[in-house]
C-alpha positions in Angstrom: 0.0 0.0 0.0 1.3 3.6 -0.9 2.5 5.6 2.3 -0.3 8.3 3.0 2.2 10.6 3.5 3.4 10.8 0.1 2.1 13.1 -2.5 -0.9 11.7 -4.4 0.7 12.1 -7.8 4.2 10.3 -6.3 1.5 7.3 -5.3 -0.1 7.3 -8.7 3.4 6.9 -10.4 4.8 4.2 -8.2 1.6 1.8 -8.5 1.3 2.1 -12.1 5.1 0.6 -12.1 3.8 -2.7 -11.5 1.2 -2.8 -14.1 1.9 -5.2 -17.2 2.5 -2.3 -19.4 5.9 -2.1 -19.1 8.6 -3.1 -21.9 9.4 -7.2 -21.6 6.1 -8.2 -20.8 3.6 -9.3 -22.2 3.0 -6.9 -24.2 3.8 -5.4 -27.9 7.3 -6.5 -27.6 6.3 -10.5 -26.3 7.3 -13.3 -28.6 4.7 -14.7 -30.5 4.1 -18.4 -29.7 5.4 -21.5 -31.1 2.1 -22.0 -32.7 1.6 -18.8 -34.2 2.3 -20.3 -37.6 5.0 -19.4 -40.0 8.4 -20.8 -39.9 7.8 -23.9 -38.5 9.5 -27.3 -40.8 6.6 -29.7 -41.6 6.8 -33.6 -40.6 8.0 -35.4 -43.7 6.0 -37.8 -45.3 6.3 -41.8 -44.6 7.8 -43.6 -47.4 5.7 -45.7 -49.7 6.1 -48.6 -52.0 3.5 -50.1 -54.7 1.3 -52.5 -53.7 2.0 -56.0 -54.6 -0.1 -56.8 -57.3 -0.5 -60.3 -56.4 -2.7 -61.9 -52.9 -2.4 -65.0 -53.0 -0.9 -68.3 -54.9 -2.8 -71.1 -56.2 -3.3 -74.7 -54.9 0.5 -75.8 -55.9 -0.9 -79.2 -57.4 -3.3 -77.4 -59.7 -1.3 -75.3 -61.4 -0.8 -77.8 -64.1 -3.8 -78.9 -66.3 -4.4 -82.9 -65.8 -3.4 -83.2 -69.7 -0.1 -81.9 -69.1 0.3 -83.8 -66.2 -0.4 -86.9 -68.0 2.5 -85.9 -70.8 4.9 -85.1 -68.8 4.3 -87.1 -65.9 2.2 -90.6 -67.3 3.0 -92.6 -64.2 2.3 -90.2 -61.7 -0.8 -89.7 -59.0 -2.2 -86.2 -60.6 -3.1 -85.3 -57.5 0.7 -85.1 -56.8 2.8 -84.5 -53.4 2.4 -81.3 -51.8 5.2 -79.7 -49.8 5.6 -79.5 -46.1 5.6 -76.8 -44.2 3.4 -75.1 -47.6 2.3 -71.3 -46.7 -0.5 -71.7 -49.2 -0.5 -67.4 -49.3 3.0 -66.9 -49.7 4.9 -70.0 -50.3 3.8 -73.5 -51.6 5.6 -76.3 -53.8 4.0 -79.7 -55.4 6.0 -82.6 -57.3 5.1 -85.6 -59.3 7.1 -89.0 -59.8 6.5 -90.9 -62.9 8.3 -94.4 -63.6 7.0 -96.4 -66.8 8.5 -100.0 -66.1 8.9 -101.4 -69.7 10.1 -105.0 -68.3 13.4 -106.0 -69.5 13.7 -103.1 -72.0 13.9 -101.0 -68.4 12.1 -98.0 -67.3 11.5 -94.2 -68.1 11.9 -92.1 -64.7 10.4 -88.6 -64.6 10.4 -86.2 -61.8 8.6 -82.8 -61.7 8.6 -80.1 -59.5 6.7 -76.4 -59.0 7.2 -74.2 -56.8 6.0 -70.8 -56.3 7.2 -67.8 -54.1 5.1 -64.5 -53.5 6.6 -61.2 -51.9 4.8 -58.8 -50.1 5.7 -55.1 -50.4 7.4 -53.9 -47.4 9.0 -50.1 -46.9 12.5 -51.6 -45.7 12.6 -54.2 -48.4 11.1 -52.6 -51.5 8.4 -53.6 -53.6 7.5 -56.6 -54.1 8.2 -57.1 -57.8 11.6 -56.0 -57.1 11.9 -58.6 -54.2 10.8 -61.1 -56.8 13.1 -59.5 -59.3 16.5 -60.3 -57.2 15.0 -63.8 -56.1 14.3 -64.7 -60.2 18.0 -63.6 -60.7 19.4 -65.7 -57.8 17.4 -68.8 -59.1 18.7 -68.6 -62.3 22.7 -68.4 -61.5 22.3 -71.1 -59.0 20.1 -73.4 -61.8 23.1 -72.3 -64.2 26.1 -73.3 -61.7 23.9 -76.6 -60.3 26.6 -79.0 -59.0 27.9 -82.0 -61.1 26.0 -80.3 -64.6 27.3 -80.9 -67.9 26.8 -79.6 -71.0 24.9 -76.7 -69.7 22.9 -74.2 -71.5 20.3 -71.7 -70.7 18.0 -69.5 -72.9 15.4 -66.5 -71.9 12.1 -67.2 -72.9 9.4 -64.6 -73.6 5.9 -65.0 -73.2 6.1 -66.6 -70.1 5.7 -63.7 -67.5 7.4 -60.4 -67.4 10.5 -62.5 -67.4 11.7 -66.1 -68.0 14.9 -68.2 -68.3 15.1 -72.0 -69.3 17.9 -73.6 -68.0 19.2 -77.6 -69.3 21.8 -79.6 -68.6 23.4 -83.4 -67.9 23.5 -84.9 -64.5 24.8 -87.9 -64.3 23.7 -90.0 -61.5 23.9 -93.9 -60.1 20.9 -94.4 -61.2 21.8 -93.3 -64.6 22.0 -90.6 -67.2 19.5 -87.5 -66.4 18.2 -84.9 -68.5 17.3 -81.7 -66.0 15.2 -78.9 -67.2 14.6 -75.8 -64.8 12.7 -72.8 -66.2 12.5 -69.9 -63.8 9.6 -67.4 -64.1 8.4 -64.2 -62.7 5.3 -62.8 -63.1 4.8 -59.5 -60.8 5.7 -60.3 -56.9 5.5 -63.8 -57.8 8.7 -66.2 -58.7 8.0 -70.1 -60.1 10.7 -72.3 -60.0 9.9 -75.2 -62.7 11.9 -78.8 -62.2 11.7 -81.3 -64.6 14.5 -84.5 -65.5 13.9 -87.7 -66.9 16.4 -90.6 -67.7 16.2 -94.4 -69.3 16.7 -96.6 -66.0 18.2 -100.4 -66.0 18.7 -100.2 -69.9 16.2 -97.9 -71.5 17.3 -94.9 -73.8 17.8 -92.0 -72.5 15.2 -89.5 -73.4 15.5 -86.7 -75.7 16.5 -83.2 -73.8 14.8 -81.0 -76.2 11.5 -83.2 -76.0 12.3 -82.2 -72.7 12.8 -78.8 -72.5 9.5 -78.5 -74.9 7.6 -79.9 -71.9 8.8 -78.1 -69.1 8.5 -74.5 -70.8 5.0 -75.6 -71.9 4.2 -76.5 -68.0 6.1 -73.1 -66.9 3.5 -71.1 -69.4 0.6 -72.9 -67.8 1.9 -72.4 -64.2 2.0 -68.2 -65.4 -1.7 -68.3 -66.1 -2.5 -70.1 -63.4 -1.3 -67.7 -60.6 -2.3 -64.7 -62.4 -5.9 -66.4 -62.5 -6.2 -66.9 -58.6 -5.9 -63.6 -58.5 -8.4 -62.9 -61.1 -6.1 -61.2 -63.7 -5.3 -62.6 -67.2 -1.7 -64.1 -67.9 -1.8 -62.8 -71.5 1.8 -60.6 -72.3 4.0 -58.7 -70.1 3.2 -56.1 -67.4 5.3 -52.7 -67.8 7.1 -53.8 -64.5 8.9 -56.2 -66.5 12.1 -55.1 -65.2 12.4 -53.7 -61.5 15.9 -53.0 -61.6 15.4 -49.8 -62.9 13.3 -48.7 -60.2 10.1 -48.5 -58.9 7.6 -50.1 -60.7 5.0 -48.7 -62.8 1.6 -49.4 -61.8 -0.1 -52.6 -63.4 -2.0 -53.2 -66.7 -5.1 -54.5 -66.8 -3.6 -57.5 -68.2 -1.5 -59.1 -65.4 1.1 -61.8 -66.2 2.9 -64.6 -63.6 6.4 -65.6 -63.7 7.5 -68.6 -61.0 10.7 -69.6 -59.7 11.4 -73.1 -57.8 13.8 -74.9 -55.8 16.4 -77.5 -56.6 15.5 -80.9 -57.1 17.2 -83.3 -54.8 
């Protein structure tokens, strides 16, 4: 309280003193707030890759129509051997065993295998056509450098996904001579992996490789269509991400296509 002894105009200037007028407060010279608006960086966006164009695979031991089965295959239950451990979304494998006894003339062996690999887009791994894209490329260089192969050879095939590679070579085994055919195939986020060898056993000729390799990239077409059709899409051509390794995808035409990659035979 002002002394009442001091002038009245002395008491009016020492109480205003304390008002929030003065210079530092809150006043015209406060800072405006954190809030207020300009100059303030903006939270950057999350990264994002395309969607993987592909859901789901198809039942492994029905990606081959029963009349293909029967050429390639005679011998063999059609309803084939599914794989264990099978992730019927994202991974899944089916093979056949075919052996024509022909008496004392011997027997013809054939083995076939499909297997099929889908990748999911992820934001640490890429897109999954790209994913597909390096796993296509690994398949191939190990079908090329398979141990004990002779006489190898390997040819890209078109038509047969947004990218395709036959691989053929000579394995020679106890059992006897073996013709091995492995066609690789992408289509989209999804790699097949095509196995097919056949031999003459205890005596029989041994069969002819390019018969052979006519058969498996036949089957390797038909195993295309047949994941692009459980995902309602038609296998016809080549989508424009035909080649991920120069970057981010394009999105998808209409007109899907499946490629398919596999593993070793044993």
């Amino acid at each position: 309280m002002c002394a009442a002894a001091v002038p009245a105009v002395l008491i009016t200037a020492a109480c205003s003193s304390d008002s929030g007028d003065a210079p530092g407060k809150a006043g015209a010279s406060a800072k405006p707030s954190a809030g207020s608006g300009s100059g303030q960086p903006s939270a950057k966006p999350s990264p994002t890759v395309q969607a993987s164009v592909f859901r789901k695979l198809p039942e492994p031991c029905k990606v081959l129509p029963r009349k293909t089965l029967g050429d390639l295959v005679p011998e063999a239950d059609t309803d084939g051997k599914k794989g264990s451990g099978d992730d019927t979304a994202n991974r899944s494998s089916c093979s056949w065993t075919s052996l024509d006894n022909n008496g004392v003339k011997g027997s013809q062996f054939r083995w076939l295998n499909v297997s099929l690999l889908r990748f999911d887009s992820d934001t640490s791994r890429g897109s999954g056509n790209d994913q597909a894209h390096a796993y296509y490329t690994r398949q191939v260089q190990d079908a090329k450098a398979a141990s004990g192969a002779k006489n190898t050879k390997s040819e890209a095939l078109g038509n047969t996904g947004d990218e395709a590679t036959a691989v053929h070579y000579d394995l020679k085994k106890k059992e006897g001579a073996f013709k091995q055919q492995t066609v690789v195939a992408r289509v989209e986020n999804v790699v097949i992996t095509l196995d097919y060898n056949g031999a003459g056993l205890a005596g029989d000729k041994t069969p002819d490789a390019d018969d052979l390799t006519a058969d498996a990239k036949k089957a390797a077409k038909e195993a295309v269509t047949a994941v692009a059709s459980a995902n309602g899409r038609s296998a016809e051509g080549s989508s424009p991400s035909a080649d991920p390794s120069k970057g981010t995808s394009k999105s998808p035409s209409p007109k899907g296509s499946a490629s398919s990659a596999a593993p070793k035979k044993g």
